[in-house]
C-alpha positions in Angstrom: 107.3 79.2 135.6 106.0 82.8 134.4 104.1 82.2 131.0 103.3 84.8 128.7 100.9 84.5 126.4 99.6 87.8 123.8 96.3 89.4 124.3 93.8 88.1 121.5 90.6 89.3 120.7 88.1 88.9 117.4 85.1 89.7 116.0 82.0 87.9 114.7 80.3 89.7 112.8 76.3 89.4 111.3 74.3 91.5 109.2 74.9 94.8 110.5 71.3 96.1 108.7 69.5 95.3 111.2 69.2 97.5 113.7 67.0 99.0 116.8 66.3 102.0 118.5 69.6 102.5 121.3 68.1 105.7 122.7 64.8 104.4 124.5 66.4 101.5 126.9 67.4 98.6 125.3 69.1 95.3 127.2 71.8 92.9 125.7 72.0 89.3 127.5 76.0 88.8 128.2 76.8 85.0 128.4 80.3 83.8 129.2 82.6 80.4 128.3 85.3 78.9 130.0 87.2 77.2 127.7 87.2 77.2 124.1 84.2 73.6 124.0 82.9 75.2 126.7 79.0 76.1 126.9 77.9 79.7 126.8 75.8 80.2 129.8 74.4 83.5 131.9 76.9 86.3 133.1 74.6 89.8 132.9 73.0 92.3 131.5 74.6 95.2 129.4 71.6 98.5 129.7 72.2 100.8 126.7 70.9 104.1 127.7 72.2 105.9 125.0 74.3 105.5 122.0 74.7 109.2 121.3 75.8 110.3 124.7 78.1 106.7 124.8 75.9 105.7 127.9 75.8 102.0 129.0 75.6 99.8 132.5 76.5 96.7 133.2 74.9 94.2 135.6 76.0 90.9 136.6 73.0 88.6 137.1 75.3 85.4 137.9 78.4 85.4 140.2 81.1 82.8 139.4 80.4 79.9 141.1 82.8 77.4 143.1 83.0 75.4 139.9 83.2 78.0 137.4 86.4 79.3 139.8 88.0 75.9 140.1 87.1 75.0 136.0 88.9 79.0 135.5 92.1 77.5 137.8 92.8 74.9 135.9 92.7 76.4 132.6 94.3 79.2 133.3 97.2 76.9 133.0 96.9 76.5 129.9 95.9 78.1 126.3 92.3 77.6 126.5 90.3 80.9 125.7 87.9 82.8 127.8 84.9 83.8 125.6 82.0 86.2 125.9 78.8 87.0 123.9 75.7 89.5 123.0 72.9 89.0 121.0 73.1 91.2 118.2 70.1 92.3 118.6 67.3 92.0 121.3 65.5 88.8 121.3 67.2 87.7 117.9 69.8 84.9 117.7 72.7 87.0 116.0 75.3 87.0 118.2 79.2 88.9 118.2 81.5 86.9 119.9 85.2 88.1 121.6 87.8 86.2 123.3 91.1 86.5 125.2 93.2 83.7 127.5 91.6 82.3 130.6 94.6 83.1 132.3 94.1 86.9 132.0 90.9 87.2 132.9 91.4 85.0 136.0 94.2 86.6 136.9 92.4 90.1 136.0 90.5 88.7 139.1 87.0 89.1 137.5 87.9 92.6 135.9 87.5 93.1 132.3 86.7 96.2 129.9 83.8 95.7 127.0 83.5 97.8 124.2 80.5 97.4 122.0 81.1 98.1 118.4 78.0 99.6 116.2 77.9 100.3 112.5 76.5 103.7 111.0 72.8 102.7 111.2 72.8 102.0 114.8 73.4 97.8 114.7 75.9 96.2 116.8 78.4 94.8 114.3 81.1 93.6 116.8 82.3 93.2 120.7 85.7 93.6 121.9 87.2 92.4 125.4 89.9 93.2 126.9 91.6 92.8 130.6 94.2 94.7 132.9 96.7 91.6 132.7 97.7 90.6 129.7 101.2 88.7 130.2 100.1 85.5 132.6 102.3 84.8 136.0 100.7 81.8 136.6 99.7 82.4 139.8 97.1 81.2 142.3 94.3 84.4 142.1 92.0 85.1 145.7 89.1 84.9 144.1 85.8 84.0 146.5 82.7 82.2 145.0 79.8 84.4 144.4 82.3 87.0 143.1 81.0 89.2 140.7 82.8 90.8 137.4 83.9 94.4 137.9 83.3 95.2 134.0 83.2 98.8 132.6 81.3 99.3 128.9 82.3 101.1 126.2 80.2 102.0 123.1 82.1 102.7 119.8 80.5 104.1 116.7 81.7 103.3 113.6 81.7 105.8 110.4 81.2 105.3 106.8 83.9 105.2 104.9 83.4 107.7 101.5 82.4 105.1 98.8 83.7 105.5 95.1 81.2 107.1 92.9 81.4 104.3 90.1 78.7 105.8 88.4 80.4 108.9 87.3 83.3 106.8 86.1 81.1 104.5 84.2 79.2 107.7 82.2 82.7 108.9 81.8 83.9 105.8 79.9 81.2 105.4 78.4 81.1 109.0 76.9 85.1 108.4 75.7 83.9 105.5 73.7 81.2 107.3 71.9 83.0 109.8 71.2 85.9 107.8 69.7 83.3 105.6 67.7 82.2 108.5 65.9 85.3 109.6 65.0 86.0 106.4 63.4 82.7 106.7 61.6 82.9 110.3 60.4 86.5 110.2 58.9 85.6 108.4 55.4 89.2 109.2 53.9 91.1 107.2 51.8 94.6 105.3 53.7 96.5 107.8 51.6 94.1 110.6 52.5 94.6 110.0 56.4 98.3 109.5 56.4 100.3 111.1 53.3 102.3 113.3 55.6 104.5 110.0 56.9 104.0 108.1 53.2 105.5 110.9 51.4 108.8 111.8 53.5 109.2 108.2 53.7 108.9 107.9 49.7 111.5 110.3 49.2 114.0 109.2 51.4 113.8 106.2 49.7 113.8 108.0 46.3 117.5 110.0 47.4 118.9 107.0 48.9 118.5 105.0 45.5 120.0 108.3 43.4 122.4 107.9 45.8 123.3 104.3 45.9 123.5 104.2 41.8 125.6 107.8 41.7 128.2 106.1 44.2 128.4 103.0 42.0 129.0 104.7 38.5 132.0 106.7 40.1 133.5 103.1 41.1 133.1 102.1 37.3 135.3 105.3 35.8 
């Protein structure tokens, strides 16, 4: 029976502040899980040669074993997620974390792409995986023990994003409510004084309307 199930992926994210220097050589650890209580254990090595030129190797340091292959089998079968890892940062315990169906990495046969996600100041702020299959068969993969993953890297940079300049707002708010405070403070007019011109039209319509009204009532009289 052919089961599909949707490519998934997220992000774990840490403090992004901390960073390190990408251009002289640095190494991120790569660990892997099968299955979603799995343990995370030792998959490679990802070399960042340079961030600027989007440079980056990757080196497997432990081929699947026999029961890594028969544990990826049986899962496969079902929705458990294949997960991977980085430290954040060398030699700190911040890690970003991405994960997609056992199924489509096993039946990706070991092939995967990894894209490293770095914020403005150089820190890694997030991983991404993703595989060539993505709709699971269900079918039994040739995969030999000792296999290693055929993984390409990626290094995305992200930008900053133009940030509102609240400052200028606030000295602009701040200026409107002077100025309207000593407006009120300066006009020392009488009510009358400030607003005769709507008193007095309204006074004599009033005024008419009454001449009016008793004019219209002494011709009923006669």
């Amino acid at each position: 029976m052919k089961l599909t199930i949707f490519f998934f992926f997220f992000f774990f994210f840490f403090n992004s502040n901390q960073t390190f220097d990408l251009d002289v050589g640095s190494s991120l650890k790569l660990e892997h899980s099968i299955g979603s209580n799995g343990d995370f254990t030792e998959r490679g090595v990802i070399s960042i040669k340079s961030l600027k030129s989007g440079s980056a190797e990757y080196s497997t340091t432990k081929p699947i074993t026999d029961a890594q292959l028969l544990e990826m089998e049986n899962k496969a079968k079902t929705d458990e997620l294949y997960c991977i890892r980085t430290n954040g940062k060398p030699d700190v315990d911040f890690y970003v974390v991405s994960c997609v169906p056992v199924c489509f990495i096993y039946e990706s046969t070991l092939s995967d792409r990894i894209t490293l996600h770095f914020g403005p100041n150089g820190g890694v702020v997030g991983l991404s995986l993703r595989t060539p299959v993505s709709v699971c068969s269900g079918a039994k993969q040739d995969i030999e023990a000792g296999s290693k993953f055929n993984t390409f890297i990626e290094l995305g940079q992200s930008v900053a994003s133009p940030q509102p300049d609240v400052l200028s707002y606030i000295q602009k708010v701040e200026k409107e409510k002077d100025e309207r405070s000593k407006d009120e403070k300066g006009d020392n007019r009488s009510f009358f004084s400030k607003y005769w011109m709507y008193i007095v039209p309204f006074v004599v319509i009033m005024a008419m309307s009454s001449m009016f009204n008793a004019g219209g009532e002494q011709g009923g009289g006669q």
